[in-house]
C-alpha positions as CSV (number, residue, x, y, z in Angstrom):
1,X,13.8,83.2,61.1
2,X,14.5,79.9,59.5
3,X,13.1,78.5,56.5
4,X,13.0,75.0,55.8
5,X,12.3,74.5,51.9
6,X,14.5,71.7,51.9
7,X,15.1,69.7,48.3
8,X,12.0,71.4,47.0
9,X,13.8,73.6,43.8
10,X,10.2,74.8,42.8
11,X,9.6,76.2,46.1
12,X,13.1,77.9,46.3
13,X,12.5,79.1,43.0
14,X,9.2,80.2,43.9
15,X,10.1,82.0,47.3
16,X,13.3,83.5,45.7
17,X,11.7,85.3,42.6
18,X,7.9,86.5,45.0
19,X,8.3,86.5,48.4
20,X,11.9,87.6,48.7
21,X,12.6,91.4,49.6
22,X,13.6,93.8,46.7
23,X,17.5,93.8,48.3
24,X,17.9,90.2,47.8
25,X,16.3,90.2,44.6
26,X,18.4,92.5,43.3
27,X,21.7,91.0,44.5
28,X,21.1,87.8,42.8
29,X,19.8,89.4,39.5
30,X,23.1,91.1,39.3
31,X,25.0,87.7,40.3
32,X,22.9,86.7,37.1
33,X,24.1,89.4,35.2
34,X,27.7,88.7,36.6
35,X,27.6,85.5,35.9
36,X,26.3,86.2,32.2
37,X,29.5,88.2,31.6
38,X,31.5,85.9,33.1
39,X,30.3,82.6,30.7
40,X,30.6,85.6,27.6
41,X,33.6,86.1,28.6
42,X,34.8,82.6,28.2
43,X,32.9,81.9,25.4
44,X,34.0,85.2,22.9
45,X,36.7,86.9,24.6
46,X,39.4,84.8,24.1
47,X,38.5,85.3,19.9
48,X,40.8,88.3,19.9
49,X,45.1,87.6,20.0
50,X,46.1,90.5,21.5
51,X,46.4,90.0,25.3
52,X,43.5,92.5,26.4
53,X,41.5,88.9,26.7
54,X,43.4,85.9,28.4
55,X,42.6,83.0,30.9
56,X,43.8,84.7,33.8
57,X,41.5,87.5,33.0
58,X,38.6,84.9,32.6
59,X,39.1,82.8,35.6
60,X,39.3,86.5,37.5
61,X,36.0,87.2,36.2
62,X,34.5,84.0,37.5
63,X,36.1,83.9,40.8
64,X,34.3,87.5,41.0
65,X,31.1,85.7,40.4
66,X,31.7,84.0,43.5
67,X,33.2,86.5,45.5
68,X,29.6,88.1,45.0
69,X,27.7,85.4,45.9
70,X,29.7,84.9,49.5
71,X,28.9,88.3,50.0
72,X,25.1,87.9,48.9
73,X,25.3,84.5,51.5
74,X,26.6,86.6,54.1
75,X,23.9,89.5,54.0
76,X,21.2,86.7,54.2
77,X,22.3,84.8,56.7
78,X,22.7,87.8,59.2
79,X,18.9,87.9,58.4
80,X,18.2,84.5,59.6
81,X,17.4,82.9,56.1
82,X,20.6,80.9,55.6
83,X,18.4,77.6,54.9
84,X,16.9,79.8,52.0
85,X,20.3,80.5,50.7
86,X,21.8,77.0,51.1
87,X,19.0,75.7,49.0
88,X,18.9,78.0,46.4
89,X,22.7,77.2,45.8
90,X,22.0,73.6,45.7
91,X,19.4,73.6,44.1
92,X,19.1,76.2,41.8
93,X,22.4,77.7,40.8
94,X,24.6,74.9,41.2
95,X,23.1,72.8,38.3
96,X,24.2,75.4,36.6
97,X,27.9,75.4,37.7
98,X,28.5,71.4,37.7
99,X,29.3,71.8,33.5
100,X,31.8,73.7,34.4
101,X,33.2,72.5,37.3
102,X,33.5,69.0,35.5
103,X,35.2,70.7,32.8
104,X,37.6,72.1,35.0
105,X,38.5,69.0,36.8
106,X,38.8,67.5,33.0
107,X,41.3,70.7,32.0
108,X,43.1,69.8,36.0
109,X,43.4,66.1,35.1
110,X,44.1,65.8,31.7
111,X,44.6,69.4,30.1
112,X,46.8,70.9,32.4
113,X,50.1,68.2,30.3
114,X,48.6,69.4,27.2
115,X,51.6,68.3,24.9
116,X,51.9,64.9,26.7
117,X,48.4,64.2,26.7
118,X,48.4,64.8,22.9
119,X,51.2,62.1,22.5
120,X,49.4,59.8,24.2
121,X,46.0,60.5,22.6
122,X,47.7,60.1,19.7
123,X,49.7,57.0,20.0
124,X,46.4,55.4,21.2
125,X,44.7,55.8,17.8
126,X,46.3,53.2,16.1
127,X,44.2,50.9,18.2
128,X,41.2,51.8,16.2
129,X,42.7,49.7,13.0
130,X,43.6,46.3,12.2
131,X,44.2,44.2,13.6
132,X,43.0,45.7,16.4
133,X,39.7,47.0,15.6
134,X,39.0,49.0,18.5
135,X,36.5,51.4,16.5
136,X,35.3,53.3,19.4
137,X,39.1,54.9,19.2
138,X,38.5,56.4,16.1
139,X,35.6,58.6,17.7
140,X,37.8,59.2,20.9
141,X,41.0,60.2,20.5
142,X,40.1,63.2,18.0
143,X,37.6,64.0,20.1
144,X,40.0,64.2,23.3
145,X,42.6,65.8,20.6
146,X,39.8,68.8,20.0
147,X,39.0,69.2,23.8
148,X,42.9,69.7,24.2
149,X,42.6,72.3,21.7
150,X,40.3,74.2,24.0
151,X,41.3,77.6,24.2
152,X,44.9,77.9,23.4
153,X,46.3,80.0,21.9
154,X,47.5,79.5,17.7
155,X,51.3,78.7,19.2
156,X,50.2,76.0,21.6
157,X,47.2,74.5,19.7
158,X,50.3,74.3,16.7
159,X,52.5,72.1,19.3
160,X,49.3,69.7,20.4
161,X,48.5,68.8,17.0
162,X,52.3,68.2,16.4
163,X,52.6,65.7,19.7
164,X,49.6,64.2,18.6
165,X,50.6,63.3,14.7
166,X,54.1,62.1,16.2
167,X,51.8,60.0,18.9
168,X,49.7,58.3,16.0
169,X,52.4,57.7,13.2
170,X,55.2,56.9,15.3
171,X,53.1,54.0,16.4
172,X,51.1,52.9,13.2
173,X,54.0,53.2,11.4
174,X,56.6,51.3,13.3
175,X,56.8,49.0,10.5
176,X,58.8,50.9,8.6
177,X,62.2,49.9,10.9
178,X,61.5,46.3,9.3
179,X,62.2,47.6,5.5
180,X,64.2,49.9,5.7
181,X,66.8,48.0,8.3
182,X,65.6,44.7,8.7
183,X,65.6,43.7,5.0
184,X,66.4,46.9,3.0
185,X,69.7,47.3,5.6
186,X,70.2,50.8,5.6
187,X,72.8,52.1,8.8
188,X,70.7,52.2,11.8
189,X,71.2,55.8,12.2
190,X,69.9,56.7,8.6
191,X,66.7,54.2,9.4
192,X,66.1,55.7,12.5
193,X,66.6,59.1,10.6
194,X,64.0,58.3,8.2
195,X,61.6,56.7,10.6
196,X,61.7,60.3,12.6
197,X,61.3,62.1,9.3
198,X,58.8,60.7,8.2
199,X,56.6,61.0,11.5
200,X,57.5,64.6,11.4
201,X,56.2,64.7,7.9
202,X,52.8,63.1,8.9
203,X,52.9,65.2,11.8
204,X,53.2,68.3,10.2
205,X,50.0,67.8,8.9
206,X,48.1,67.8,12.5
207,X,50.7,70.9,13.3
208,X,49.0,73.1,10.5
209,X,45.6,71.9,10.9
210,X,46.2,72.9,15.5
211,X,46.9,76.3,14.3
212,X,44.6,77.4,11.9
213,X,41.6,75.6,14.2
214,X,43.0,78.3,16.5
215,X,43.7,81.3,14.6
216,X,40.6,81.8,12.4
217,X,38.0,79.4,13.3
218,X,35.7,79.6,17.0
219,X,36.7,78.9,19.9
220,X,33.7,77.0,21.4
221,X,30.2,76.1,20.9
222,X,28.6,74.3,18.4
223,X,30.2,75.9,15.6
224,X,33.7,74.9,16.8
225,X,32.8,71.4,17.1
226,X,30.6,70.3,14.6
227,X,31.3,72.5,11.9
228,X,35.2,73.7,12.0
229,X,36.9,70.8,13.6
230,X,35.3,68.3,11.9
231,X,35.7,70.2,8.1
232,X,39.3,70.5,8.7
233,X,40.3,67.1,9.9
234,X,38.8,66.0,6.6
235,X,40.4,68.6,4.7
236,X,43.7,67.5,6.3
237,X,43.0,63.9,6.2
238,X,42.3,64.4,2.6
239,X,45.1,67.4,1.9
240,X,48.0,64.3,3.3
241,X,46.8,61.8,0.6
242,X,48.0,63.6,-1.5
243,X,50.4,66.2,-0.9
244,X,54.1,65.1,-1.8
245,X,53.1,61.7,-2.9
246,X,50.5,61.5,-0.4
247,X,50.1,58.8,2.1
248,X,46.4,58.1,3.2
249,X,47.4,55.5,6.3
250,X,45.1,55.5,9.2
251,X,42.3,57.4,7.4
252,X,39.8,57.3,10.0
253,X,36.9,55.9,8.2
254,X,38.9,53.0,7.5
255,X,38.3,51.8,11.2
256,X,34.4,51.4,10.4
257,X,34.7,48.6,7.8
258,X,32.9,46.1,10.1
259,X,30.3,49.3,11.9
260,X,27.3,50.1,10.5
261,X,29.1,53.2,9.3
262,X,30.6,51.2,6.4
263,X,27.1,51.6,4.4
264,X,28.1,55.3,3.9
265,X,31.6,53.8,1.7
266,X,29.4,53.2,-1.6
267,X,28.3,56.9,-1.5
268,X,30.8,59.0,-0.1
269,X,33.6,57.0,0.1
270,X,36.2,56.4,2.7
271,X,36.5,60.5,3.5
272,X,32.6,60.5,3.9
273,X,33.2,58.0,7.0
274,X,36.1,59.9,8.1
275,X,33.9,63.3,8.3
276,X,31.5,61.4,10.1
277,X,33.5,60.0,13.0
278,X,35.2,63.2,12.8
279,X,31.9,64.9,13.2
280,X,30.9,62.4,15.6
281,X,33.8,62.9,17.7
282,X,33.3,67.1,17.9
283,X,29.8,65.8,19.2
284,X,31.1,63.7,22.0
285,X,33.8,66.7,22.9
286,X,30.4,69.7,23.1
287,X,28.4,66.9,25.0
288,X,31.6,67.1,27.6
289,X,32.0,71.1,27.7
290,X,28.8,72.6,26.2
291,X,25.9,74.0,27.3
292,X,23.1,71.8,28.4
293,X,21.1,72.7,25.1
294,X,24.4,71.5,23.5
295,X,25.2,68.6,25.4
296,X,21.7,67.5,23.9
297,X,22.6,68.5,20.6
298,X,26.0,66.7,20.8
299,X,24.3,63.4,21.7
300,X,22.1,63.5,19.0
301,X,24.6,63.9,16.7
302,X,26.6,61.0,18.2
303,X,23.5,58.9,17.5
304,X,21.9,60.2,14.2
305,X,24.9,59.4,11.7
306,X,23.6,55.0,13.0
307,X,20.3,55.3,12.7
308,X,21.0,56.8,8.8
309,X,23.2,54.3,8.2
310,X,20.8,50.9,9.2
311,X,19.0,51.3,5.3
312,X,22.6,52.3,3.8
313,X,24.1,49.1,4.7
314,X,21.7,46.5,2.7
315,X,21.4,48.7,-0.6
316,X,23.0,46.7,-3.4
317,X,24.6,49.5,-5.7
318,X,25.9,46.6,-8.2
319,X,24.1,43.8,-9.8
320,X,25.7,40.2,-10.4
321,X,26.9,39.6,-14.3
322,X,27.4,36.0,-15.7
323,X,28.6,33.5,-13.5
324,X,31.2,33.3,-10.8
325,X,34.3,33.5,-11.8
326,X,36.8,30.3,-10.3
327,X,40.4,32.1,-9.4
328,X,43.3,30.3,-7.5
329,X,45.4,32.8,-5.5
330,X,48.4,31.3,-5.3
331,X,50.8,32.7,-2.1
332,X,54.7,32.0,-3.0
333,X,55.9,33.2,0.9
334,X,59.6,34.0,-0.1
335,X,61.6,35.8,2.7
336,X,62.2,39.1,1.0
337,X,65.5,38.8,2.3
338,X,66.4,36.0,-0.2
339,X,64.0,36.5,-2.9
340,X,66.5,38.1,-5.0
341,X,69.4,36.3,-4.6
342,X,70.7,34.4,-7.1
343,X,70.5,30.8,-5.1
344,X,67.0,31.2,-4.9
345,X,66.0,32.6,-8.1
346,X,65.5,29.1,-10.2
347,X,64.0,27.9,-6.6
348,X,61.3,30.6,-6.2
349,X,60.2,30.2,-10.1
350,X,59.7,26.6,-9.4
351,X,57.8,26.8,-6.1
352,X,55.5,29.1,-8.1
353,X,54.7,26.5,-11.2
354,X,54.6,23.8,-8.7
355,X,52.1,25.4,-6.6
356,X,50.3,26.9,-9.8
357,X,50.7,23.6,-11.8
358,X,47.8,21.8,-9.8
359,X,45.0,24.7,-10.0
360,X,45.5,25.0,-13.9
361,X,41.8,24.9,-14.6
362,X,40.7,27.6,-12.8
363,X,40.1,30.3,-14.7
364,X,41.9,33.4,-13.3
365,X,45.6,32.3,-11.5
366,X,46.6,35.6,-9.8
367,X,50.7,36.0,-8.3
368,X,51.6,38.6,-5.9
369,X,53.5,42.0,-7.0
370,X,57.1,41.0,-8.6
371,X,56.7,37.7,-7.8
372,X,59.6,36.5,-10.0
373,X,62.9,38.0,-9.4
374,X,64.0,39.1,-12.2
375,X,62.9,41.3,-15.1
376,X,60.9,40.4,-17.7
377,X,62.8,40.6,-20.6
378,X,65.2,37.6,-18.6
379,X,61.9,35.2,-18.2
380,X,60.4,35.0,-21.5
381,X,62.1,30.7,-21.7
382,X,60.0,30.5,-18.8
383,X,56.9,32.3,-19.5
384,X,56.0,30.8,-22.8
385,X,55.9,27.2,-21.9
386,X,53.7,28.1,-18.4
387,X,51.5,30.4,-20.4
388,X,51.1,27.2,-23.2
389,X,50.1,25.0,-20.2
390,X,47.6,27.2,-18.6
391,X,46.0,27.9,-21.8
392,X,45.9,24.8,-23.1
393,X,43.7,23.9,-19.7
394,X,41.1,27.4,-20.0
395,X,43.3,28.9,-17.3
396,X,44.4,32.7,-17.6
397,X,47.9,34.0,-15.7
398,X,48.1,37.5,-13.6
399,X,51.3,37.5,-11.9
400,X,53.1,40.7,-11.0
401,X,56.6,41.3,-12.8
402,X,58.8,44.1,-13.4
403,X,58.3,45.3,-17.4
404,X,61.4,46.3,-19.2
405,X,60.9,48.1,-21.9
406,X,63.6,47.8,-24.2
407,X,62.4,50.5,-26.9
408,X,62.6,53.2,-24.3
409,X,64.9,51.7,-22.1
410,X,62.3,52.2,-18.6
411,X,61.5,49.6,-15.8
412,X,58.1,49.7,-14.8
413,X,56.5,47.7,-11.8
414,X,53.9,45.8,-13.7
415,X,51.1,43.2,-13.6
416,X,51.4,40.6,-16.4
417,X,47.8,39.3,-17.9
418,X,48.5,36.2,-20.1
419,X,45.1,35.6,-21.4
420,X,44.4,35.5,-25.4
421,X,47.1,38.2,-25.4
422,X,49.6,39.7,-23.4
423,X,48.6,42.8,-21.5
424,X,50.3,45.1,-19.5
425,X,49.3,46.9,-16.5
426,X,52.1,49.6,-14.6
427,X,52.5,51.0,-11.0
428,X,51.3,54.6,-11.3
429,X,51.5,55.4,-7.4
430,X,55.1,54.8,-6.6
431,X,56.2,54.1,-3.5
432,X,59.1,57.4,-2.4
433,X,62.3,55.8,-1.3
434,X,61.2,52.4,-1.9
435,X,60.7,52.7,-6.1
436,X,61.9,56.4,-6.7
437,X,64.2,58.5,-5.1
438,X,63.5,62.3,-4.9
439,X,66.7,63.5,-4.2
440,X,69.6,65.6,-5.3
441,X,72.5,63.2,-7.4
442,X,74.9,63.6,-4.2
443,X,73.0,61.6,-2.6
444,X,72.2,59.4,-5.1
445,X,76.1,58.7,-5.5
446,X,75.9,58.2,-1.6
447,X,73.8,55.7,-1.9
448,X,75.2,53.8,-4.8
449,X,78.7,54.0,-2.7
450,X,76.6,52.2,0.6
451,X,75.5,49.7,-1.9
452,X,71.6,50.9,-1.1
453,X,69.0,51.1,-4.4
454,X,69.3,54.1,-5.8
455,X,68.0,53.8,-9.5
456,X,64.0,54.8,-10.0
457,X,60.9,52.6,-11.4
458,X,58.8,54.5,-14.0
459,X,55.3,55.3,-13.0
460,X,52.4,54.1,-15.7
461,X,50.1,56.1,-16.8
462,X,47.5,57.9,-15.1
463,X,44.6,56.3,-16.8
464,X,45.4,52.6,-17.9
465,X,42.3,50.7,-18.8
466,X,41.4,47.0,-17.3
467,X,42.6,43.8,-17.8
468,X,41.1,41.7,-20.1
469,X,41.4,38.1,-18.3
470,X,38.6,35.1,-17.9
471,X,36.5,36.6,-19.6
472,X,36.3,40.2,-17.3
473,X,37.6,43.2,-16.8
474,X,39.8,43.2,-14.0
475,X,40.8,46.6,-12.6
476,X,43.9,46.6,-11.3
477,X,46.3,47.8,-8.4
478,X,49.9,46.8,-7.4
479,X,51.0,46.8,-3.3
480,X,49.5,50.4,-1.6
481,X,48.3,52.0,-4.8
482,X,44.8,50.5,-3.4
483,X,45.2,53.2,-0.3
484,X,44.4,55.5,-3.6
485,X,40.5,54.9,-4.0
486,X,40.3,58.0,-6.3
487,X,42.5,56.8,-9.0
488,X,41.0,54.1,-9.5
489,X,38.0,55.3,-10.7
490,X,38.7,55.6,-14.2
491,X,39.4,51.5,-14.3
492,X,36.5,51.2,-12.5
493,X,33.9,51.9,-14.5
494,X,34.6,49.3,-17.2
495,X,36.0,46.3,-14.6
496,X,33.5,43.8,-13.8
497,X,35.9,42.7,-10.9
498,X,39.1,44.2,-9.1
499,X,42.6,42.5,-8.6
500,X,45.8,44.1,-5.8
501,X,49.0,42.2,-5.9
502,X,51.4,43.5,-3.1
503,X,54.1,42.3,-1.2
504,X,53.9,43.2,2.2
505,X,56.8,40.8,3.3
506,X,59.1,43.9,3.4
507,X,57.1,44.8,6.2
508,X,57.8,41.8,8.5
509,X,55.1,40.0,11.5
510,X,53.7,43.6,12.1
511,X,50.4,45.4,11.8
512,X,50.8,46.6,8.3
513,X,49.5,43.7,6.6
514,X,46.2,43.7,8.8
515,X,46.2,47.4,8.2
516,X,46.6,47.3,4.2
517,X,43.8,44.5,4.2
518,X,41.4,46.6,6.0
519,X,41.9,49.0,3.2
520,X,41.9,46.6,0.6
521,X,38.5,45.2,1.7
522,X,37.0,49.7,1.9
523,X,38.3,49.7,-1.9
524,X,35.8,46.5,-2.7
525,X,32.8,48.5,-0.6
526,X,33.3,51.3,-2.4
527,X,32.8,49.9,-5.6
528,X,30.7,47.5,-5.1
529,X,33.4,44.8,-7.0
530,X,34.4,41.5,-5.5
531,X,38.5,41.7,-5.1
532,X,40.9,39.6,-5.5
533,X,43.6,40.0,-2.8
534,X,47.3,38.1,-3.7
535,X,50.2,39.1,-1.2
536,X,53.6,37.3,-1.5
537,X,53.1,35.8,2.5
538,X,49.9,37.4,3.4
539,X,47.3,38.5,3.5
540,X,46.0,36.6,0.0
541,X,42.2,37.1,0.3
542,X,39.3,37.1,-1.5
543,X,36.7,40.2,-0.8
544,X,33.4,40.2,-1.5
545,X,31.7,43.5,-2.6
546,X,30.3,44.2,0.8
547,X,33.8,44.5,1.8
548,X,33.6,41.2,3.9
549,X,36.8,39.0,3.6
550,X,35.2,35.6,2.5
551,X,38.6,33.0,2.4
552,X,41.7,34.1,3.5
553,X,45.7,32.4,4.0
554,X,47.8,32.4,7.0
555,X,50.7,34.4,6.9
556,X,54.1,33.2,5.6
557,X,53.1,29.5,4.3
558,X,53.6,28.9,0.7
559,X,49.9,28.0,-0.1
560,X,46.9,28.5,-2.6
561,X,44.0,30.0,-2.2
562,X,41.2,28.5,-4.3
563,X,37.6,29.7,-4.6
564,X,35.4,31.9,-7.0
565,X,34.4,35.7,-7.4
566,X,31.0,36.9,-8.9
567,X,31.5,39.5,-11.5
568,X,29.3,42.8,-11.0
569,X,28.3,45.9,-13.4
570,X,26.6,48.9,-12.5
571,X,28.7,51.6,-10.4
572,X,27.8,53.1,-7.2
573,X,27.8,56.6,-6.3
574,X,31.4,56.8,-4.6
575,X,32.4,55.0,-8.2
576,X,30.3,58.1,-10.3
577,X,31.2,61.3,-8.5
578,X,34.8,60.1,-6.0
579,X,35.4,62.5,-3.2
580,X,34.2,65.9,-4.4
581,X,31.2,65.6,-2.9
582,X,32.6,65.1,0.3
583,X,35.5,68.0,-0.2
584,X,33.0,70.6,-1.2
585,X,30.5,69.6,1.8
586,X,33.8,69.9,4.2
587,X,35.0,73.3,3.0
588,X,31.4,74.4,3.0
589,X,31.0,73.6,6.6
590,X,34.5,75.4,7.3
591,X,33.5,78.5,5.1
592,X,30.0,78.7,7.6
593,X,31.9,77.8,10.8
594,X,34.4,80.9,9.6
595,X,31.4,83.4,8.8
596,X,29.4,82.4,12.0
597,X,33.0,83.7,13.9
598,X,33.5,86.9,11.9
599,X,29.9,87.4,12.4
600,X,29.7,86.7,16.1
601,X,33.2,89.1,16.5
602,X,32.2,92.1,14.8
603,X,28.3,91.4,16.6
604,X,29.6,90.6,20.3
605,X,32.7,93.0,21.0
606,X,34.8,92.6,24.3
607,X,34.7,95.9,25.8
608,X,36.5,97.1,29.0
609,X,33.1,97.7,30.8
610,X,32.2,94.0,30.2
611,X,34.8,93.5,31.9
């Protein structure tokens, strides 16, 4: 007897579960049941470390499923119903089986290199920064970093977060081969030995965070992706700007300056975005390998986190004070190679009066970090007569400088305010290696004998309040110290308006500047502060308090950058609380993401006889 039920599901449906004979029945409801185990299996068993519970366990429990159903196939078809039975499958069963099947061509493809698809993952994420701007990246490559994740063990998930950390700062930090040899002319061997360390450094941080994802967190479903994975990349991404110095570089919410996403900055801050493309990204990886209730789930989630964001995005958190204030940024664009020699110190301090000399008027003049080389206590003949001239014309003087301090005999890194006073503001967040050195005094002898800086720049204080300068309050940040949104709160909430001198020369042509820009312009949206942006040859900006970059200079031409700044008080949310709003959320999703797997454990044990 042949049936012909063609593409009619319903009617295969139909026939199998009323017309079908008890013996058929029954076969498929235990192919059900078989294939129930099978999917708990996968889902629970591989939970427990011991090695009752592995993959090759798993994928013999599935090919079981379909050793069963051959035989099932093969008792029906000796009854003359193999039309039945081909539809059925088609139709019925193998919509079921087509998640996983993709999965497994996925885990074939790209899973089956693990540690090199991790590198590569990782060295793509850079993309998603200036000046690339590929923000899509940021959503991709930690989603494709949890899918690699999938089921390994704590020892292998500890090496795929390590390849992938070497992948992403071994890339977006190439830069560092320009200071460190290029101008700073270490031995090639110790640069590259630095360069290495410090990837493995930043690395490390992915290495800790593959292994406890593995060892006490779930293994799949939606608590694995949208609760632990995307908890503990904040929690890491937070836990490395800080730890040993800290070094927040490629934090992932910086890609979304210029997405919708960037109305979340005024409230939550930059970590807010990065848990939300983090969370976004577990949602892309469950749509790929969950159920087909989660699949719907994991779009949703994709989506939502927009939609919220549309009102976000055209709330003013700040309101305009006074009137705009006129500012002249000007850019010097000394090689950092020569800046400190002593044939081109008289020439850099008169290419900056004779490119300030013209804009005296204006009423802020800002000058990158140390942009005269020499300390200060060696300038004051030149100081007093350009601080006379710009006064005399309504015109205030920021210029970084470094700040000896005879009394207690300490060199600061400093921005100078020469308004009605003089006023002092001093690097807090120094740079390791570049303006301290945290080493043992052997090595410091080493590198006085190689003829490489060895002496250290004292960090300011931890709460230093504004400067007081045309009128404002400027708070106030010298070169990466603006990667630190956190500490500047404290300034913050008396500046009207926000200043950064840097000097990202020592970094060459490379994607640094673009990158420390992009950060620069997060800083303004979180406040809610127009910023003033000078950089010894680029990127001198000014930043609105939307974050938007309103007049900028090209890179390494000795210009000015003239224009005005509105002054703003009120503080946004970001500006009131910082990131503990966005920590505590993060461990609370890890702490429920950890109970729902204890739970599940001790509620769904592996025994032998589901086995």
């Amino acid at each position: 007897m042949t049936l012909d039920i063609g593409c009619d599901k319903r009617a295969a449906r139909h026939y199998f579960f009323t017309i079908c004979n008890d013996q058929i029945e029954c076969a498929f409801s235990q192919l059900g049941a078989d294939a129930l185990a099978a999917e708990r299996c996968w889902h629970f068993g591989m939970r427990h470390r011991d090695d009752t519970v592995c993959p090759a366990v798993i994928d013999k429990r599935n090919a079981s499923v379909g050793s069963e159903f051959k035989s099932i196939r093969r008792a029906i078809v000796t009854n003359g119903h193999e039309d039945f039975i081909v539809s059925v499958y088609q139709y019925v069963i193998m919509p079921q089986m087509i998640p996983q099947k993709i999965f497994r061509a996925v885990q074939s493809l790209f899973l089956g290199r693990r540690y090199v698809s991790a590198a590569v993952s990782g060295t793509l994420l850079p993309l998603a920064f200036a000046p690339f701007s590929l923000w899509p990246v940021a959503f991709i490559c930690p989603a494709l970093l949890f899918l690699l994740w999938t089921d390994l063990a704590p020892k292998r998930a500890l090496g795929v977060g390590f390849w992938f950390g070497m992948g992403a700062f071994g890339t977006g930090t190439y830069w560092l081969y320009n200071s460190i040899y290029g101008i700073g002319h270490a031995p090639i061997a110790l640069t590259l030995l630095i360069m290495l360390g410090m990837a493995v450094l930043m690395a490390s941080y992915f290495t800790v965070f593959g292994y406890v994802q593995a060892r006490w967190f779930p293994r799949a479903g939606a608590a694995r992706y949208l609760l632990a994975l995307p908890a503990l990349w904040l929690l890491c991404e937070w836990w490395r700007g800080w730890f040993v110095s800290g070094f927040p570089w490629m934090s992932l919410g910086y890609s979304q300056i210029d997405t919708l996403l960037a109305g979340y900055a005024p409230v939550t801050g930059v970590y807010g975005i990065g848990l939300i493309c983090a969370l976004i990204a577990g949602a892309i990886a469950l749509a790929i390998v969950g159920t087909r209730m989660q699949r719907v789930l994991g779009m949703a989630i994709v989506i939502a986190p927009w939609i919220i964001s549309l009102p976000l995005r055209n709330v003013e958190w700040t309101a305009p004070v006074r009137e705009p204030v006129t500012v002249a940024i000007v850019q010097g664009a000394v090689q950092q190679d020569l800046k400190w020699s002593q044939v081109w110190r008289d020439k850099t301090l008169a290419r900056y009066y004779e490119l300030s000399a013209p804009y005296f008027g204006h009423q802020l003049v800002v000058w990158p970090e140390a942009a005269l080389p020499d300390i200060s206590t060696q300038l004051v003949g030149y100081l007093n007569p350009l601080w006379g001239e710009a006064h005399a014309k309504n015109s205030d003087i920021i210029m970084g400088l470094l700040h000896y301090d005879v009394q207690t005999d300490q060199l600061f890194n400093g921005a100078l305010a020469l308004s009605d006073d003089v006023q002092w503001y001093h690097k807090k967040h120094l740079v390791p290696f570049g303006e301290y050195f945290p080493v043992p005094k052997f090595i410091r002898n080493w590198l006085r004998m190689m003829s490489l800086p060895y002496n250290d720049i004292t960090a300011g204080a931890a709460e230093q309040k504004p400067l007081n300068a045309a009128g404002e309050k400027l708070a106030a940040s010298i070169c990466y110290e603006d990667g630190f949104g956190a500490e500047q709160l404290y300034s913050l909430r008396e500046a009207t308006l926000m200043v950064n001198i840097t000097n990202d020369a020592w970094f060459g042509d490379s994607i640094a500047a673009p990158q420390h820009l992009e950060i620069s312009r997060m800083r303004a949206l979180e406040a809610g502060r127009d910023l003033i942006r000078a950089a010894n040859d680029g990127i001198s900006a000014l930043i609105d308090f939307k974050g938007h970059v309103r007049a900028t200079l090209p890179r390494f031409k000795a210009m000015v950058l003239a224009g005005s700044v509105q002054p703003r008080t009120g503080l946004t949310p970001y500006v009131r609380v910082g990131n503990w709003p966005v920590l505590a959320v993060s461990l609370l999703l890890a702490l429920i993401a950890l109970f729902l797997y204890r739970f599940q454990s001790a509620s769904h044990p592996i025994t032998a006889e589901s086995l």
